[in-house]
C-alpha positions in Angstrom: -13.1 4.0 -9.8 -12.3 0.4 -7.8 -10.3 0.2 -5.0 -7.7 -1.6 -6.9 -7.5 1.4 -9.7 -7.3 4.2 -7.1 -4.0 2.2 -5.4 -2.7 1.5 -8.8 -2.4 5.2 -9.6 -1.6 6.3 -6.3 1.6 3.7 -6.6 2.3 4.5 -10.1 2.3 8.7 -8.8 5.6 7.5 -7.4 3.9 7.4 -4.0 4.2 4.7 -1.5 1.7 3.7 0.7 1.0 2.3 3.8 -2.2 0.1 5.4 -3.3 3.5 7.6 -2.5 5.2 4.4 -4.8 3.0 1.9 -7.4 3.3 5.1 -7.2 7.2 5.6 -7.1 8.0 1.6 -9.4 5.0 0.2 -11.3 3.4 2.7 -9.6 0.0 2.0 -8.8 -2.1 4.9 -7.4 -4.8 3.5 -4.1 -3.3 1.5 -2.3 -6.4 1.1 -4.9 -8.3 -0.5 -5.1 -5.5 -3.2 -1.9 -5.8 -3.8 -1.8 -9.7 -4.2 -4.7 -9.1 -7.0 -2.5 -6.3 -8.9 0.3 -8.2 -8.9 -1.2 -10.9 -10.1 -2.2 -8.9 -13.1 1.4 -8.4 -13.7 1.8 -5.0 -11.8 5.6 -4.7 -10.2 5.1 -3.5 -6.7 7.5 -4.0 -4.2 7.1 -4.3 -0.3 9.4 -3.1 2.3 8.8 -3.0 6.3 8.7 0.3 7.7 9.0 1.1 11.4 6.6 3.7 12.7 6.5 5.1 16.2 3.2 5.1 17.9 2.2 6.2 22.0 2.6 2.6 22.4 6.2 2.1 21.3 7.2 0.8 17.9 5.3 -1.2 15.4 6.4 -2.1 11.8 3.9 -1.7 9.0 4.3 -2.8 5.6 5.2 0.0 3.3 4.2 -0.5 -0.6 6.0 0.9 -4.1 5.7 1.0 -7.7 8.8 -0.5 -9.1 8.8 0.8 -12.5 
């Protein structure tokens, strides 16, 4: 299965997903370009930021969706 099949049905489980996310579960490193290419095949997936506390302070991370 391609990297772009295994985030579609992640997305579409009603699960969102982060970059360390898509790293940790997929191996993909570069979530954002993924997402371009699905929704360029019409898929509906929303963005929204997402602040995340790390030992270095704060650091906001883009957070993905399914909008179905």
């Amino acid at each position: 299965m391609s990297q772009n099949n295994k985030i579609l049905s992640h997305l579409k489980s009603g699960y969102p997903l982060t970059p360390k996310d898509a790293q940790e579960l997929f191996g993909v490193y570069r979530l954002s370009a993924r997402v371009y290419d699905l929704t360029q095949k019409g898929h509906p997936i929303v963005s929204a930021r997402k602040t995340v506390i790390t030992r270095n302070g704060k650091t906001i991370v883009a957070e993905y969706r399914y909008a179905s």
